[in-house]
C-alpha positions in Angstrom: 0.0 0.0 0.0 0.9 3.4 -0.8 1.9 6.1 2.2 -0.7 8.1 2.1 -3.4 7.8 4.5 -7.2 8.7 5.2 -8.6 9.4 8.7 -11.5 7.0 9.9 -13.3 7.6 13.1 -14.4 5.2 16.1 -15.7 5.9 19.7 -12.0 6.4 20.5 -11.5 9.6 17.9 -9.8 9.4 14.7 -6.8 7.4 13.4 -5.0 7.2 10.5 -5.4 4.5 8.1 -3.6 3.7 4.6 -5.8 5.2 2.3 -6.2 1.9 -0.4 -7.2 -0.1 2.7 -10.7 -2.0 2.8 -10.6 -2.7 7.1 -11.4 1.1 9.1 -9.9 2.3 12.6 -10.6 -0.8 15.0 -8.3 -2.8 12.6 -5.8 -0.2 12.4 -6.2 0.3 16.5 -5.0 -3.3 16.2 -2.0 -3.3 14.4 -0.7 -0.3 16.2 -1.5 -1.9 19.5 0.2 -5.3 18.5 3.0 -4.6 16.4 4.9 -6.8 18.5 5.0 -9.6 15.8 5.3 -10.1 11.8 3.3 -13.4 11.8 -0.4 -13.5 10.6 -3.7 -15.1 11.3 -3.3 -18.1 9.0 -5.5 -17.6 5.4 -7.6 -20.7 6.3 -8.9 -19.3 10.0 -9.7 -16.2 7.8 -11.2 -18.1 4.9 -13.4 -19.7 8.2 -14.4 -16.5 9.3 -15.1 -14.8 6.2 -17.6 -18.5 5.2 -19.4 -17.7 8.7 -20.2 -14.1 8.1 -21.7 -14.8 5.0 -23.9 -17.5 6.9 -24.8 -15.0 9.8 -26.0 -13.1 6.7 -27.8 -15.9 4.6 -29.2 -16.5 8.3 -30.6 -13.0 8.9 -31.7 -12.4 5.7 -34.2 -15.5 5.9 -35.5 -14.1 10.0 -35.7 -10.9 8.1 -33.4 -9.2 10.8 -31.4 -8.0 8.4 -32.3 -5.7 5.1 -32.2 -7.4 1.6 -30.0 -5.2 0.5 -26.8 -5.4 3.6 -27.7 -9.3 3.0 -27.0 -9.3 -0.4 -24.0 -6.6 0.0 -22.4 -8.8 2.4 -22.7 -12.3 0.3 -21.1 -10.8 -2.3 -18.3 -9.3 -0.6 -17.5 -12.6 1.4 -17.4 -14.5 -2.1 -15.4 -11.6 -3.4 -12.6 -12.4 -0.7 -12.7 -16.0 -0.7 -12.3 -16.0 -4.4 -9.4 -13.7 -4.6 -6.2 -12.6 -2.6 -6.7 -10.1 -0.5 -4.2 -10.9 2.3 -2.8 -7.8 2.2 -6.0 -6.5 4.0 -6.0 -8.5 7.2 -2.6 -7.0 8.5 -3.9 -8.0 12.4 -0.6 -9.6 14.1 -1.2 -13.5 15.1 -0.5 -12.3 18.9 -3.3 -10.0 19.8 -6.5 -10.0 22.6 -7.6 -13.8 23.5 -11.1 -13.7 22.2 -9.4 -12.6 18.8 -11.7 -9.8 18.7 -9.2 -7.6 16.1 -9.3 -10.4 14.1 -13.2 -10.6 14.0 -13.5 -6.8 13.3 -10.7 -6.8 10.8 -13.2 -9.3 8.9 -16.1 -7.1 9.9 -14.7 -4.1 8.4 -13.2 -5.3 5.4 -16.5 -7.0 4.2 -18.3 -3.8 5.3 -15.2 -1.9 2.8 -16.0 -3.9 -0.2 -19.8 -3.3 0.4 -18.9 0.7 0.6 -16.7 0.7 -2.8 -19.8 -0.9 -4.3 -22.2 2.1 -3.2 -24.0 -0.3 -0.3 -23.4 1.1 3.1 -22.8 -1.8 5.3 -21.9 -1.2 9.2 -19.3 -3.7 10.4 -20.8 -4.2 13.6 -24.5 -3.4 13.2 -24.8 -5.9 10.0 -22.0 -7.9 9.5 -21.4 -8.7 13.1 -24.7 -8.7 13.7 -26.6 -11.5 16.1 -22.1 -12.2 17.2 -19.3 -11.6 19.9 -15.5 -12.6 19.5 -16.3 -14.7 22.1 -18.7 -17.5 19.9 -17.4 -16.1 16.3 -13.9 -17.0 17.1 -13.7 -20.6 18.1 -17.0 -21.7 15.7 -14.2 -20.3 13.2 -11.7 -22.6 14.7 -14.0 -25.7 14.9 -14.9 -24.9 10.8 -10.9 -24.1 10.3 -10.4 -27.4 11.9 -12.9 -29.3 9.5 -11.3 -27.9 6.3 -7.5 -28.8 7.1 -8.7 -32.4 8.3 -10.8 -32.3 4.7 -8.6 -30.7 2.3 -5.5 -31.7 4.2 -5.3 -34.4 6.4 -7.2 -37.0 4.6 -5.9 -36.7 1.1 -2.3 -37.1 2.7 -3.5 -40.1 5.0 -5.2 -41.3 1.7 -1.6 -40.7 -0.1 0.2 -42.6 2.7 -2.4 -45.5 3.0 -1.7 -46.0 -1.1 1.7 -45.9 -0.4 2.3 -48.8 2.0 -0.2 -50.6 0.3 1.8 -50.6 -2.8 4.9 -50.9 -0.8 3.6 -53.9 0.5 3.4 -56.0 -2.7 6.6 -55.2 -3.7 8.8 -56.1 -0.4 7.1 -59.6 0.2 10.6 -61.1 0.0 12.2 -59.1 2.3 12.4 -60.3 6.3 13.0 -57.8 9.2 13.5 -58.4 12.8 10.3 -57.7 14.4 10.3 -54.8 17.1 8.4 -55.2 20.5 8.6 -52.7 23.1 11.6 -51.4 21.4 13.5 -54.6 21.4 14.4 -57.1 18.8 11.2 -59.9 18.1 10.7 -62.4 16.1 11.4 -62.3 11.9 8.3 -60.6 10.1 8.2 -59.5 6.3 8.5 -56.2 5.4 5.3 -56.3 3.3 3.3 -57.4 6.5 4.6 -54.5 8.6 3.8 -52.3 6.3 0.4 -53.8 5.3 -0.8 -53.0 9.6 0.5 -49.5 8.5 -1.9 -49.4 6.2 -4.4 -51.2 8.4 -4.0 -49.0 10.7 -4.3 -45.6 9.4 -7.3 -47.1 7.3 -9.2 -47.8 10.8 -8.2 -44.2 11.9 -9.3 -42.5 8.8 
């Protein structure tokens, strides 16, 4: 981002705030108050997020709690982010407040930013946080961050490794090993079985 900044206002005053950035002053509150770190909240906890603020949405939009027009506004910003990169706007530092409440408002005001450059005005707290605290928000987000790796992640490479000893397996039917039992020597087993529980075992797991 550019140098040049715009001034946004919250219950604390004004703060400055790079002037291309989608997130407002509780976001930039955040990264002044926790610049103690470079890391980031991981893409996949935000990719979380962003889903369940566009289900709060879907959600109030069918109650009728929430105008037709915010609904729609935020839906299509929250596709608009997980669709594209837009890492550069969730600057928040890894290490902040327990609850992760920057975090949550980062989201909040970026969504609400994307609805504003399209002409919809769309509070952060009043509509896209709407019906929410940090304090549920935050770990359903961890729960649903949890789901993905285990889906997109975990499974495909217990999948890969379950493939792996299998096929293994056929080929070392000739070779013997010394068994291992408590971490001492047992008695002779073929590689191919060893590896075939392997297998077996990650199977029963998965």
């Amino acid at each position: 981002m550019s140098g040049k900044t715009r001034e946004e206002t919250d219950s604390m005053g004004v703060v400055e705030v790079p002037v291309q950035a989608l997130y407002g002053a509780q976001t930039q509150r955040a990264v002044n108050n926790f610049s103690i770190s470079e890391e980031r909240m991981p893409l996949i906890f935000l990719k979380a997020l962003i889903i369940l603020k566009r289900s709060g949405a879907i959600a109030h939009g069918s109650l009728g709690t929430l105008p037709n027009k915010q609904v729609e506004a935020i839906i299509e910003a929250a596709d608009q982010l997980l669709e594209g990169d837009f890492s550069i706007h969730f600057p928040v530092s890894l290490y902040q407040t327990g609850s992760g409440t920057s975090t949550n408002m980062n989201v909040n005001e970026v969504i609400s930013g994307i609805a504003k450059a399209k002409g919809v005005i769309v509070n952060p707290n009043d509509h896209v946080n709407k019906g929410q605290s940090s304090n549920d928000i935050i770990p359903t987000a961890l729960y649903l961050c949890s789901l993905m790796l285990i889906r997109d992640t975990i499974i495909p490479a217990l999948d890969h490794f379950i493939s792996g000893c299998q096929t293994r397996s056929s080929e070392f039917q000739s070779i013997i090993k010394t068994g291992r039992t408590h971490l001492m020597d047992a008695l002779p087993i073929k590689l191919s079985d060893e590896l075939t529980c392997w297998a077996y075992q990650m199977s029963d797991a998965r």
